[in-house]
C-alpha positions, 0 to 999 in steps of 0.5 A: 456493619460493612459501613463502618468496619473498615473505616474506623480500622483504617481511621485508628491506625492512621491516628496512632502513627499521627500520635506517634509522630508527634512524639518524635517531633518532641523528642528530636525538638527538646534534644535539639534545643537542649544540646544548643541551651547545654553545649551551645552546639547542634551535634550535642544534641544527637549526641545527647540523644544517643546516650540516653537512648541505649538506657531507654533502649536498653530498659524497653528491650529487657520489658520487651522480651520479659514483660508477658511472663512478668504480667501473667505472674503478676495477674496470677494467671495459670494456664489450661488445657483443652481438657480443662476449658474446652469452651475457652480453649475452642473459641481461641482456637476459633479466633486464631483461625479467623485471624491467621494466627498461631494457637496462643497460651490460654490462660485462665485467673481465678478471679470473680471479677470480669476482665480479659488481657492478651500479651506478647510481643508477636503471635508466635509469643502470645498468651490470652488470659480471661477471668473466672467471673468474665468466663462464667458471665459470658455466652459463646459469642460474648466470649468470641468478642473478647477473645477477638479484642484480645487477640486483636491487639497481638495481631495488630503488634500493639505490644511492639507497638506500644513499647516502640512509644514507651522508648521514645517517652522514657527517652524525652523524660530522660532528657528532660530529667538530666538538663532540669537537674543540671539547671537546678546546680547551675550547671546547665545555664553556665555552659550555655552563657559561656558557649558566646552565644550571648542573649541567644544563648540565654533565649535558647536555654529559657526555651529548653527549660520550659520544655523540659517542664512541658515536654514529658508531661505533653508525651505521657498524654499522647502516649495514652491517647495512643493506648485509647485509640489502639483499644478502638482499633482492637475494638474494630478488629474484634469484629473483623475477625467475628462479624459480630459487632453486637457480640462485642458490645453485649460483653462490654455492658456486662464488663462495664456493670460488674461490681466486683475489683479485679485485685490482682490488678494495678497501674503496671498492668492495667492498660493490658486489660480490655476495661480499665480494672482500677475504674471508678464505678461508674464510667465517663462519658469523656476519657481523661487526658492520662486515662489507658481506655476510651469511656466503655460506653463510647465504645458500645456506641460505635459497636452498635452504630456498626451493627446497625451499618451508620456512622457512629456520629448517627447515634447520640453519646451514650446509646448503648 
């Protein structure tokens, strides 16, 4: 197990920064070449950049702070006791201990379906929600590899995390959503003809027009295969936390072949989830270039490949 703990911790965290960086490297390139194509200045950029970013700012904060109570209300989570779930209400309190963190809420959704979530913005705000059908279907350990993913992702700040990337994607679909409207008018390509830029102007404003196309849509992809490698890192860190990596991946087998559709579920909350409830019935082999979650399976497998102390590349695609 030893072997490939750290290393795969390690290995995800420095992808995430690697995605996110280029994400700024979008953002600061299409308000660069959009404030030349636009107002055929440099600083016009920045100073695009600066309106739009107080909405984007602005919208990410109010999600930001309201966002737990909101996918909680909307899950139709409740929260319990220790009188109520004492099994739930002690393996959180484990974990928690195991982690160093503060107690979160525990919450429970009176769903068949097996399914997890954690939210909060920080572990002084965190709240853990399991399902009926995954509480019941779950041994002990099972259960502490869930609770661990799940409270991996609030000790890994993976909401701030996640909003941080959610500001800088709005932002770039802003941008590129104000210069395609004012092209469209003709707006757009005037001011940047009449800047006397001459052919450059018109090389910039092509440019700035394939990349506001392109730019959103290339954000949006890395912004899931962030959530993907974050789902990995609390993958990781479940086991950090249980040094049980074989707890983990029994419970995603058993979330994996249940049938039952989580219903209150849907496409705001879904990535909240450890396994995407809107799948289809069976799992890909490949994540897709817009999917919130690495393949279940995948997931097993470099599990397994920990708990047996080799490289996840040692066992085939797909052993389980």
């Amino acid at each position: 197990m030893a072997f490939g703990l750290y290393e795969q911790i390690a290995r995800n965290k420095r992808d995430s920064w690697m995605l996110m960086s280029l994400i700024v490297l979008v953002l600061l390139g299409l308000g660069y070449v959009i404030g030349r194509a636009y107002w055929g200045s440099n600083s016009a950029g920045i100073g695009l950049l600066g309106v739009f970013g107080i909405f984007a700012i602005v919208w990410s904060l109010i999600s930001y702070f309201a966002g737990a109570g909101m996918a909680l209300a909307v899950s139709g989570a409740r929260e319990v006791t220790h009188e109520q779930e004492p099994q739930l209400w002690n393996v959180v309190e484990e974990m928690a201990v195991a982690g160093g963190m503060p107690m979160p809420k525990v919450y429970l959704i009176e769903s068949d379906a097996a399914n997890a979530f954690a939210t909060g913005r920080d572990p002084q705000h965190a709240a853990v929600a399991i399902t009926r059908g995954l509480l019941q279907r779950l041994n002990r350990e099972e259960l502490q590899g869930v609770v661990g993913h799940e409270m991996s992702h609030v000790r890994n700040y993976d909401i701030r995390f996640a909003t941080l990337v959610g500001i800088m994607v709005g932002m770039i679909a802003l941008i590129a959503d104000f210069f395609l409207r004012s092209a469209f008018w003709g707006g757009g390509r005037r001011r940047g003809s009449d800047s006397g830029g001459g052919n450059a102007a018109g090389i910039f404003f092509l440019i700035a027009l394939a990349l506001a196309v392109v730019a959103p849509i290339f954000a949006y992809m890395v912004q899931f295969a962030i959530s993907r490698r974050r789902e990995y890192l609390a993958d990781a860190s479940s086991v950090e936390l249980t040094r049980n990596p074989a707890g983990l991946a029994n419970a995603l087998e058993k979330i994996a072949a249940d049938p039952v559709p989580l219903k209150a579920a849907n496409r705001a909350t879904a990535h909240l989830y450890i396994a995407n409830p809107l799948r289809g019935k069976k799992d890909k082999a490949r994540a897709g270039l817009f999917d919130t979650h690495p393949p279940i399976q995948e997931r097993i497998r470099i599990l397994r490949a920990m708990a047996a102390g080799v490289a996840p590349d040692a066992l085939p695609t797909g052993q389980a």
